[in-house]
C-alpha positions as CSV (number, residue, x, y, z in Angstrom):
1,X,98.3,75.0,109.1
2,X,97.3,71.9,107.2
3,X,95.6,68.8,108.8
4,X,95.5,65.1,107.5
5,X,92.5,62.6,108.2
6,X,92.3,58.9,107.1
7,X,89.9,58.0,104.3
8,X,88.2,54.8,103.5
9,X,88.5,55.3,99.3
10,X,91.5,55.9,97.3
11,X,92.0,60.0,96.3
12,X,93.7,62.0,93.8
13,X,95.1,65.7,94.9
14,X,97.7,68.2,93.7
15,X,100.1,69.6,96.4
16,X,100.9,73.5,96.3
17,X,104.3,75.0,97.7
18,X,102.4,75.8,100.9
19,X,103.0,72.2,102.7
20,X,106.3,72.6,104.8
21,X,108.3,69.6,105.1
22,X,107.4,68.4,108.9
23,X,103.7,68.8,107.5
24,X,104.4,66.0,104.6
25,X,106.6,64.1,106.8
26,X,104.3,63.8,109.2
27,X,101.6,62.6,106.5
28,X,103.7,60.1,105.1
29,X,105.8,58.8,107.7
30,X,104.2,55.3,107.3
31,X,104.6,55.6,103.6
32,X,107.1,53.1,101.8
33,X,108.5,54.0,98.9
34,X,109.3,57.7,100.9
35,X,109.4,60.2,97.8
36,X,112.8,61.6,97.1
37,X,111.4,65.3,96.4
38,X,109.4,67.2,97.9
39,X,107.4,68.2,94.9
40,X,108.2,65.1,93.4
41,X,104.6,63.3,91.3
42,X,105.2,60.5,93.1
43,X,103.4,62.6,96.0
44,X,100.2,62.0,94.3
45,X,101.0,58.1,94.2
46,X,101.6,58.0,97.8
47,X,99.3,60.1,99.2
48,X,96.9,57.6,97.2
49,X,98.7,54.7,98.3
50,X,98.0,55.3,102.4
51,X,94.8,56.7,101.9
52,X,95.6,60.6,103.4
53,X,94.0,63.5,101.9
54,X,95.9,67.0,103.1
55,X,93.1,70.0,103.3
56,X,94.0,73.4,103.8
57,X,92.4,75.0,106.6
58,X,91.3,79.0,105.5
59,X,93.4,81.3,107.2
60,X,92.4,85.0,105.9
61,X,95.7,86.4,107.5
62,X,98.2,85.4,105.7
63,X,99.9,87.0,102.3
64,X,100.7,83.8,100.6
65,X,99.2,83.8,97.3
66,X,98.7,86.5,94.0
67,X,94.9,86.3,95.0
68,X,95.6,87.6,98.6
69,X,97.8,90.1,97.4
70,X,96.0,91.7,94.6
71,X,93.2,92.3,96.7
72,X,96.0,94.1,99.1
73,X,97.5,95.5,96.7
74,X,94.9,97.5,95.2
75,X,94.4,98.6,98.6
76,X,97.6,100.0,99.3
77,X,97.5,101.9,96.3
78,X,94.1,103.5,97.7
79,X,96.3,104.8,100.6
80,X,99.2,106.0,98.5
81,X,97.2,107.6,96.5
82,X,94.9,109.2,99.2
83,X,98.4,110.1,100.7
84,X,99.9,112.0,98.5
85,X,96.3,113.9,97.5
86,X,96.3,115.0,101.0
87,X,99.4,115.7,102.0
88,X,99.0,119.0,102.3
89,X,97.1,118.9,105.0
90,X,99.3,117.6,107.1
91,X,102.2,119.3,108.8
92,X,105.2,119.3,107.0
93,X,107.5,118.4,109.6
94,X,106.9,115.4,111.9
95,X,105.7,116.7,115.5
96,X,106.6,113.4,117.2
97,X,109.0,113.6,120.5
98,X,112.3,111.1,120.3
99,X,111.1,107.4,120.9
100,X,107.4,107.9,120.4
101,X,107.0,105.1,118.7
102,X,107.8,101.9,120.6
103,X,104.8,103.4,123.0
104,X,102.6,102.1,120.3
105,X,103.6,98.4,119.0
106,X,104.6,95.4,121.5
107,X,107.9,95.3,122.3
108,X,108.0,91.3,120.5
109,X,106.8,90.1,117.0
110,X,103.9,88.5,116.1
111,X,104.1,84.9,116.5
112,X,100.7,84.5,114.8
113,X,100.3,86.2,111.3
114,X,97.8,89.8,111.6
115,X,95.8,90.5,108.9
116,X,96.1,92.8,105.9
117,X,93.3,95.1,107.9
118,X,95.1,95.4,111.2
119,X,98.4,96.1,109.3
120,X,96.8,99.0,107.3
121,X,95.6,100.6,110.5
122,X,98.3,100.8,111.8
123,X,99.7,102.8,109.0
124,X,97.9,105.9,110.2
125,X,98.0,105.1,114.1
126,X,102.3,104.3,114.2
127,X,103.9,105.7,111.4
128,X,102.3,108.7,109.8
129,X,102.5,111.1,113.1
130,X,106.6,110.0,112.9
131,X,106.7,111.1,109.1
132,X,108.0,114.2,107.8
133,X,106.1,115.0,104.4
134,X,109.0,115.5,102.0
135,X,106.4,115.6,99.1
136,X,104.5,118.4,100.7
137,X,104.2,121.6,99.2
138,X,104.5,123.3,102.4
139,X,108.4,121.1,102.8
140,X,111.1,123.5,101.7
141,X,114.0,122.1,103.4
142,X,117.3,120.7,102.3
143,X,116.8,119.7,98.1
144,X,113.5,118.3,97.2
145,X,113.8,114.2,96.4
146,X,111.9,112.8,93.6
147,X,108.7,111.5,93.5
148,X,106.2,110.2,90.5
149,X,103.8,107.5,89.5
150,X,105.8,106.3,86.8
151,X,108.7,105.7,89.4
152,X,107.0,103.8,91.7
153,X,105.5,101.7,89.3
154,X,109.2,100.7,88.0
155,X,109.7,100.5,92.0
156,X,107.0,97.9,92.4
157,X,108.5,95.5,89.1
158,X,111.3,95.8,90.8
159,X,110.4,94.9,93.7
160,X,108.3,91.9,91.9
161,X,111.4,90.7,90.0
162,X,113.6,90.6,93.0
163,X,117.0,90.0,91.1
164,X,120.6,90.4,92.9
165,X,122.2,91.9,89.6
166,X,125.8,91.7,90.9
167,X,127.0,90.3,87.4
168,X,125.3,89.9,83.7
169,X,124.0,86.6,84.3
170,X,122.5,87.2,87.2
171,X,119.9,88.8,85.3
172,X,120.9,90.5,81.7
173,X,118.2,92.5,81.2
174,X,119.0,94.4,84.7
175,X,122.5,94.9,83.8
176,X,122.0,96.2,79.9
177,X,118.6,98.4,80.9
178,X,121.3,100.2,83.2
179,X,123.9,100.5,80.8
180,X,121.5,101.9,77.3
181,X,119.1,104.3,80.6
182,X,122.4,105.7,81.7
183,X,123.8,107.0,77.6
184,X,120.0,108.1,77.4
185,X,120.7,110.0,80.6
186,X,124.1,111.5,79.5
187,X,122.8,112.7,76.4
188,X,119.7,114.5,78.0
189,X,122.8,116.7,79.6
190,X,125.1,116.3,76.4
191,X,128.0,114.8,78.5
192,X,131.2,114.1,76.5
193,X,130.7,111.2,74.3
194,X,134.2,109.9,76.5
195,X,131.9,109.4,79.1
196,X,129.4,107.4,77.4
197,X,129.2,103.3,76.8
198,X,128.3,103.4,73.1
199,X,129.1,100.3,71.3
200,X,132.7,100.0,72.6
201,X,133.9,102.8,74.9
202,X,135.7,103.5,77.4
203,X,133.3,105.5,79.4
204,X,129.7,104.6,80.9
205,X,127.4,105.1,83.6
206,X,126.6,103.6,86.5
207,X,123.6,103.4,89.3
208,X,124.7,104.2,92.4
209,X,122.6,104.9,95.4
210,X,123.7,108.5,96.2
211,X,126.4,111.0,95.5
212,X,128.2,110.0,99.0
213,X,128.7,106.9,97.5
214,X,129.7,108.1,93.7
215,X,132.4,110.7,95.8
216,X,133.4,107.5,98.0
217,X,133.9,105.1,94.4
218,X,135.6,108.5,92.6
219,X,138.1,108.9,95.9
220,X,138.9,105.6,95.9
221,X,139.6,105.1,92.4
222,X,141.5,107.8,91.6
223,X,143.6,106.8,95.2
224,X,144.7,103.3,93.1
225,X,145.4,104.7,89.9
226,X,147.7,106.9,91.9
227,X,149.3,104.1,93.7
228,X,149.9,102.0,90.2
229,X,151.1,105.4,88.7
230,X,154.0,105.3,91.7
231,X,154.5,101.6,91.4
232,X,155.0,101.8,88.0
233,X,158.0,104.0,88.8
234,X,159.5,102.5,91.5
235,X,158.4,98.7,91.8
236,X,159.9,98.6,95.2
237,X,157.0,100.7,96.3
238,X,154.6,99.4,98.8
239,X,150.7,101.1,98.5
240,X,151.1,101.7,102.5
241,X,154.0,103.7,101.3
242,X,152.9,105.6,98.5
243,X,149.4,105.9,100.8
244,X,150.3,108.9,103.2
245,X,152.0,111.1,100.2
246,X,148.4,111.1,98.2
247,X,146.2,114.6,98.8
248,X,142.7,115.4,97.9
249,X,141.1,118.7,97.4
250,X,137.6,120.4,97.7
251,X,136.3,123.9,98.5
252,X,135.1,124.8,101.7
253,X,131.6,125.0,100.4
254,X,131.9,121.4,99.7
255,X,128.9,118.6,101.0
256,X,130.1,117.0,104.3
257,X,130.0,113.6,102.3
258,X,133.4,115.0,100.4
259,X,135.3,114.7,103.9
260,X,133.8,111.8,105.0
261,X,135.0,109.9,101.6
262,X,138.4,111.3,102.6
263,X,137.9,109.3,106.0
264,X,136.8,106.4,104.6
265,X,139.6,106.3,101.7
266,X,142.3,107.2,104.5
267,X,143.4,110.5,101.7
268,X,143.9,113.6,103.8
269,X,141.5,116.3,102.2
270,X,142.9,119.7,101.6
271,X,139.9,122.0,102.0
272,X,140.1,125.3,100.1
273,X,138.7,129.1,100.7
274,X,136.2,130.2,98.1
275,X,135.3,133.5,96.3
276,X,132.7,136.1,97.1
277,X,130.2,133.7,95.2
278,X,131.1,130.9,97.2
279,X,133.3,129.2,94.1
280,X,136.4,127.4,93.8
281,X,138.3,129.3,91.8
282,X,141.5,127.8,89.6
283,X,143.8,129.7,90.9
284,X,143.2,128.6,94.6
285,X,143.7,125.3,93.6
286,X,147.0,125.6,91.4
287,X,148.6,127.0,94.5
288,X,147.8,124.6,97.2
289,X,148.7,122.0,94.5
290,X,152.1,123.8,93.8
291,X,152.5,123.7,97.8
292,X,152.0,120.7,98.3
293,X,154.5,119.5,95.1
294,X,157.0,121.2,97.4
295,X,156.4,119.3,100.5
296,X,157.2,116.0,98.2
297,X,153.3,115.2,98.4
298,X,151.3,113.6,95.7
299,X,148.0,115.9,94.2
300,X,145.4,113.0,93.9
301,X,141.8,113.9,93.7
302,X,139.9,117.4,93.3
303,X,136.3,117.5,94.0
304,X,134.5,120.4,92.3
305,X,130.8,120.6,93.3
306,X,127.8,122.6,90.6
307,X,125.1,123.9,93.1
308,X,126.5,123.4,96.9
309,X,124.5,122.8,99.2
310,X,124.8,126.1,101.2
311,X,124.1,128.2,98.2
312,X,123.5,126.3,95.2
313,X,127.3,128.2,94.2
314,X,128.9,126.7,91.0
315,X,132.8,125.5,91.3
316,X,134.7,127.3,88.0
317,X,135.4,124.0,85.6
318,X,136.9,126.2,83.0
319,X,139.4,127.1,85.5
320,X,139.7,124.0,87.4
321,X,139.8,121.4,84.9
322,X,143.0,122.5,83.0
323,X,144.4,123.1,86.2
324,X,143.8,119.3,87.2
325,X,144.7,118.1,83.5
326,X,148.1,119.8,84.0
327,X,148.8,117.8,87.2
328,X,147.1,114.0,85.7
329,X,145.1,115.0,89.1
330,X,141.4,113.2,88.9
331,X,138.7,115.5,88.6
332,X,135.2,114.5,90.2
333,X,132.2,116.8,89.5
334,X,129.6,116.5,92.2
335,X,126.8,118.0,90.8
336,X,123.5,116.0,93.1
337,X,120.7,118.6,92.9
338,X,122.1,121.2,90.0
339,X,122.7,118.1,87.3
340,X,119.2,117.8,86.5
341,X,118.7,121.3,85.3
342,X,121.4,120.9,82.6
343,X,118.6,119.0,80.3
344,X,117.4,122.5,79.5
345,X,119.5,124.3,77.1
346,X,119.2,127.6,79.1
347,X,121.3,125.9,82.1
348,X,123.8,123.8,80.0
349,X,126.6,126.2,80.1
350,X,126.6,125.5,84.3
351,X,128.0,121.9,82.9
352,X,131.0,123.5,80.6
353,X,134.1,122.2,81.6
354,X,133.0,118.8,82.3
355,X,135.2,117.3,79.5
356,X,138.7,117.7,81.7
357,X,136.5,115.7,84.2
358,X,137.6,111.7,85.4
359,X,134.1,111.3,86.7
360,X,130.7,113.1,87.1
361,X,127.5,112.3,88.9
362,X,124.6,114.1,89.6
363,X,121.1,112.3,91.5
364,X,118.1,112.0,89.3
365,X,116.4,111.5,93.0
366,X,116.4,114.9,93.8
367,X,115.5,117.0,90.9
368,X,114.3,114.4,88.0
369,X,110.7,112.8,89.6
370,X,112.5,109.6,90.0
371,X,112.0,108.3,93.3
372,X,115.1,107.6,96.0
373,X,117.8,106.0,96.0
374,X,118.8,106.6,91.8
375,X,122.0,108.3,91.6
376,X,124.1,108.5,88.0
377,X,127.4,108.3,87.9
378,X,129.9,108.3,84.9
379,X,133.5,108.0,84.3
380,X,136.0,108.5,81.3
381,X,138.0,105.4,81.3
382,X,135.8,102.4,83.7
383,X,139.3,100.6,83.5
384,X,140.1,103.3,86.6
385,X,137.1,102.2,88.4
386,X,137.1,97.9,87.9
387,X,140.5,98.0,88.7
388,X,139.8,99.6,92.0
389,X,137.1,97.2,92.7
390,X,137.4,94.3,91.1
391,X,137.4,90.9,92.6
392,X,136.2,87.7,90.7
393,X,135.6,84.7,93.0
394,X,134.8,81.7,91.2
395,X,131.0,81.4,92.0
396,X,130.3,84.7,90.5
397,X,132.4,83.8,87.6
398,X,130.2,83.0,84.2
399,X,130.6,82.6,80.7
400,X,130.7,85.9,79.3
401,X,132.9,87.9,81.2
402,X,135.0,90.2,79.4
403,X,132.4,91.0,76.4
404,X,129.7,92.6,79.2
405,X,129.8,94.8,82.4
406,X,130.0,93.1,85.5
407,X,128.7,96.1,87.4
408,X,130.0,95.1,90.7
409,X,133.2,96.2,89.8
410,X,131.5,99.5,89.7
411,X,130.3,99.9,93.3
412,X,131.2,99.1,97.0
413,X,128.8,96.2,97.4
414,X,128.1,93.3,95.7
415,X,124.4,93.1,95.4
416,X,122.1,95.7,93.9
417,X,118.8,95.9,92.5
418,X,117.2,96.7,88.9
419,X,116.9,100.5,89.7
420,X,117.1,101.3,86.2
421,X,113.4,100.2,85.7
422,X,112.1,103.1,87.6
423,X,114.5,105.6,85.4
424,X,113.4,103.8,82.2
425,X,110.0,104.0,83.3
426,X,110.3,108.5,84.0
427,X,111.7,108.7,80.8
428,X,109.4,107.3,79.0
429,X,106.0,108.3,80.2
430,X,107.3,111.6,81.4
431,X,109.2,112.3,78.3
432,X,112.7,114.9,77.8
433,X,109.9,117.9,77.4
434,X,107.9,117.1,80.7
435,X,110.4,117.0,82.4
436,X,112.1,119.9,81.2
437,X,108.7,121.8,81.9
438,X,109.1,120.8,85.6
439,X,112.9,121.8,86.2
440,X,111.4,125.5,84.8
441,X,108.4,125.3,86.5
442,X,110.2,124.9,89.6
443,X,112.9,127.8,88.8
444,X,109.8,130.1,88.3
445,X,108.4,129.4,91.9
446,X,112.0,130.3,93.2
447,X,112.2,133.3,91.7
448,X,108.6,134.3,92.8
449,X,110.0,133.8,96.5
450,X,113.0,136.0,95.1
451,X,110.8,138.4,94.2
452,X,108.8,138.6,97.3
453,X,111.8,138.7,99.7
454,X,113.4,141.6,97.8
455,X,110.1,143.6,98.4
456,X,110.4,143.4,102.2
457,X,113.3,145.7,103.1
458,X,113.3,144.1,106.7
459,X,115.2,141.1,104.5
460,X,118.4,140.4,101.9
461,X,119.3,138.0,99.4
462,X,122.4,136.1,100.3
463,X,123.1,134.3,97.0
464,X,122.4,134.1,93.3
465,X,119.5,132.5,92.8
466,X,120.0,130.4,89.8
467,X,117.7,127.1,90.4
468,X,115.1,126.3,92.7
469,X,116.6,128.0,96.0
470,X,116.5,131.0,97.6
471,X,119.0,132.4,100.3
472,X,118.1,134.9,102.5
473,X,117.9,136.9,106.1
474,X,116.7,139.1,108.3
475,X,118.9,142.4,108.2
476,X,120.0,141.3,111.9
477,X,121.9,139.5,114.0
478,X,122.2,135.5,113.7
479,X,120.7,135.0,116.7
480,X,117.8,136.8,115.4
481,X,117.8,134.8,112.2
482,X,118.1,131.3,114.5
483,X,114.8,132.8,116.4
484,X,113.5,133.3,113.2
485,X,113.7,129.9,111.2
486,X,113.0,128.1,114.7
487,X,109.6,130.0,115.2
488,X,108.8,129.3,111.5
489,X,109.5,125.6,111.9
490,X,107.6,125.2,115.2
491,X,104.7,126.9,113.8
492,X,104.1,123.6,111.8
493,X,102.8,125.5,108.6
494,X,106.1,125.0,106.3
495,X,109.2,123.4,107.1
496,X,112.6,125.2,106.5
497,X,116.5,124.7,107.3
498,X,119.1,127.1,107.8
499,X,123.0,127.6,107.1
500,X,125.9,129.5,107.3
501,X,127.6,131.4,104.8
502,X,131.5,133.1,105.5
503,X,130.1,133.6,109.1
504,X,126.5,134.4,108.4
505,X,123.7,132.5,109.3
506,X,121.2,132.4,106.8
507,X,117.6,130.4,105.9
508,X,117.2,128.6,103.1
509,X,114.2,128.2,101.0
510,X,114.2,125.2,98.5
511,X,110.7,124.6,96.0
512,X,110.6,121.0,96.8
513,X,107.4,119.3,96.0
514,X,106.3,118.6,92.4
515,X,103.0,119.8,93.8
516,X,103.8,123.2,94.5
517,X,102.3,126.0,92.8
518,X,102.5,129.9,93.5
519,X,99.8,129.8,95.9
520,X,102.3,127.7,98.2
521,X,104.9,130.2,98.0
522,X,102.7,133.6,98.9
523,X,101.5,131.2,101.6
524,X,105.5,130.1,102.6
525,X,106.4,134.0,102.8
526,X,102.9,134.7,104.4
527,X,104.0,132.4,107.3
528,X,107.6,133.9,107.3
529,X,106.5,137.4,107.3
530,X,104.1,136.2,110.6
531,X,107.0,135.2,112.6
532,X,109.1,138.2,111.6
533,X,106.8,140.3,113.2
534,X,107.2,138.4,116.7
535,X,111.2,138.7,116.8
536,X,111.7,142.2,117.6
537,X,111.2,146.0,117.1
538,X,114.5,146.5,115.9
539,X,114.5,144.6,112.8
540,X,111.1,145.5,112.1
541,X,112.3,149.0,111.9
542,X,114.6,148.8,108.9
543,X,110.9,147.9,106.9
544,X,110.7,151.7,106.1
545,X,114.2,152.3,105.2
546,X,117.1,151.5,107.8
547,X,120.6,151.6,107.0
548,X,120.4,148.4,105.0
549,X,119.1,148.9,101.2
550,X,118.2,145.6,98.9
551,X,120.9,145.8,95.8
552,X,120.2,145.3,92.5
553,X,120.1,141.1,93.1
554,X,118.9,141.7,96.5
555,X,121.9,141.5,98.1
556,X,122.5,143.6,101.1
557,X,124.6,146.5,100.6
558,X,125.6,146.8,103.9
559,X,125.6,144.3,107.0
560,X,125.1,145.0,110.8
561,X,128.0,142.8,112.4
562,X,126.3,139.1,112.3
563,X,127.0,138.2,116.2
């Protein structure tokens, strides 16, 4: 707060932003002229005028100035840093019971401000027993998400800067870092120069905030150009007519985002069988298309996915992209955790077929030390994608439109923030060779675990191993497997998930952390190995040579029936 006193001799003082306007009111309410602004000079003149001083009174609580804060700020990079050079010692996953937390805070804010200190404390106290430690080396569930310095410095100008850059004006450099970070990004994976901006394409990338979203924007796109295709035919045609004819297609193997954009977009979602690889084959999807022709129904959208989430199985492009150029059928390529791999030449070829492709996205976040939510999307033609989005009120209207992106006709909402600084900021103290260094780095580790799996006989690989996961089971029963990953996880050493593949329940094991070294995996299959030992004799018994035998990619050559 700030208190006024009378004084007996006329003084000259500078008002800061920190008076609110029932404090100078209150001041001045005797004064005549009354000032117009509120930082207006004439302050100075009144003030002087009545003979009122304002002091400030010291309040060490509050966060209202750069001073405050960089002595904060400093400090909270102390405890990130102490963080994440510890994290190891903490369990991976969080050991907290459902509603912990509002045991240990009042149930009503503040009304006075705390203090830096007692914030801090709490950091430990309330919200690090409720965290899961994705950046753990000892965290091998789902896909690893991205994590670096460089990243959370970009975070932090972000952050600083503050911008809303739902148009070009709102803040240029936001919108153009985004647009030259993203033709950086496609040619790290050689993408098609159709899908880059260049000087004047058609093509370009776009931030969005995950794949869900990029499969959402794809779906809904391609579901308009469909709807103009039909009106262009028939003008008589209302969308709400056209709208129940339109079908979308993905393989069974597919991320659960893929049916919810079907939900959301109102286009039922024809979901295909897969091969003995877990891929969508070309063929599969010629016929349902041909089907489908038949019933008088209108092919749409195909979503092929390079590394599902099950398996890390690769969708055939070569096969499915002709198939979908054939039909004018819009091809999105949902390739979240794989896409960052194709910057190394050995892993490129994964990408071929991509040309026949509408759009293509594949998240940075996970695989690419850039922290969450960064996820790169780009189309062939953006004219597909504005005109499913676009909508120009006048007071988002500005001089320049038409010779610059607006890239709110790119997403669902309006507002988004200057994520590109945090990719511009990888890229450039990380480097295309860094980078590259840790996508094989974390291949290596995989293959380690590959290595020590096949050498147990008790287990079996499930899948190729191509990236940075690993498939496998115990040569028993699901239930057995389920007892399995749920001892592992309750152990509190490492943290893993489980699946099922064509009926078979099976545990994954992702290399996650940028941290993790070899060490962590011998200790992960260490741990594994343990809780084998505690499920039962019977699987235990195929260790020195049961019916099951390891195949010459680990795969089990034969199966007991997976109840």
């Amino acid at each position: 707060m700030f208190r006024a006193k009378q004084v007996t001799r006329t003084l000259t003082l500078r008002l800061t932003i920190h008076y609110t306007v029932l404090e100078i009111e209150t001041v001045l309410k005797s004064a005549t002229p009354r000032p117009k602004s509120l930082y207006s000079p004439c302050y100075e003149r009144t003030l002087q005028a009545t003979g009122y001083i304002i002091f400030e009174e010291e309040d060490e609580t509050k966060m209202a100035t750069s001073k405050e804060f960089r002595v904060a700020g400093k400090d909270m990079v102390d405890v990130i840093c102490n963080y994440l050079d510890n994290i190891e010692e903490r369990p991976p996953l969080s050991q907290v019971r459902p509603g912990y937390l509002k045991d240990l805070i009042p149930s009503e804010a503040p009304e006075k401000p705390e203090s830096w200190e007692d914030v801090k404390k709490d950091i430990e106290r309330v919200i690090m027993p409720g965290v899961t430690h994705w950046h753990s080396p000892h965290f091998h569930a789902y896909f690893g998400t991205g994590n670096s310095f460089p990243s959370i410095l970009g975070d932090m100008l972000s952050d600083a800067i503050s911008c809303i850059g739902f148009s070009w004006i709102a803040s240029p450099a936001c919108t153009e870092l985004e647009t030259v970070v993203m033709d950086w990004l496609g040619k790290m994976i050689s993408l098609p120069e159709t899908f880059l901006a260049g000087e004047n394409g058609l093509g370009g990338g776009v931030i969005q905030g995950s794949a869900s979203e990029s499969t959402v924007i794809a779906l809904l796109a391609a579901k308009m150009r469909m709807i103009r295709k039909q009106q262009e035919i028939d003008p008589d045609l209302d969308q709400f007519d056209i709208l129940p004819k339109l079908v979308a297609y993905t393989s069974d193997q597919s991320h659960s985002s893929v049916n919810r954009a079907s939900m959301i977009s109102s286009v039922r979602m024809r979901v295909l069988p897969t091969d003995e690889r877990n891929a969508l084959r070309g063929d599969t999807l010629i016929e349902a298309m041909k089907k489908d022709r038949k019933k008088g129904l209108l092919p749409t959208f195909v979503c092929a996915t390079l590394g599902t989430t099950n398996s890390l199985a690769f969708d055939r492009l070569s096969e499915i992209g002709p198939a979908c150029e054939d039909e004018e059928v819009w091809l999105h390529v949902d390739a979240a955790y794989a896409g960052s791999a194709f910057i190394c030449p050995e892993y490129r070829s994964l990408l071929n077929g991509v040309e026949y492709a509408s759009s293509f996205n594949f998240n940075p976040h996970k695989f690419l030390r850039v922290n969450f939510d960064l996820s790169a999307m780009w189309v062939k033609d953006k004219r597909d994608i504005v005109g499913a989005f676009f909508t120009d009120p006048i007071y988002l209207q500005h001089g320049h439109q038409g010779s610059v992106e607006d890239y709110r006709h790119w997403q669902i909402p309006l507002g988004r923030r200057f994520r590109a600084l945090k990719l511009w900021f990888v890229l450039r103290m990380f480097g295309v060779e860094k980078l590259q260094e840790h996508i094989r780095h974390q291949v290596k580790l995989a293959r380690e675990f590959k290595a020590l799996v096949m050498s147990d006989q008790r287990f079996s690989i499930e899948a190729e191993v191509i990236l940075g996961l690993v498939c496998f089971r115990l040569k028993g029963t699901n239930t057995q497997n389920r007892e399995l990953l749920d001892k592992i996880n309750k152990s509190g050493k490492i943290h893993m998930i489980g699946t099922e593949l064509k009926g078979r329940y099976i545990l994954r094991f992702a290399v996650c952390a940028a941290t993790t070294e070899s060490c962590h995996i011998m200790y992960a299959w260490q741990v594994i190995q343990d809780c084998a030992i505690e499920i039962c004799d019977g699987v235990n018994s195929y260790k020195n040579g049961g019916a099951l035998s390891n195949g010459a990619n680990g795969t089990a050559e034969a199966c007991i029936s997976p109840d």
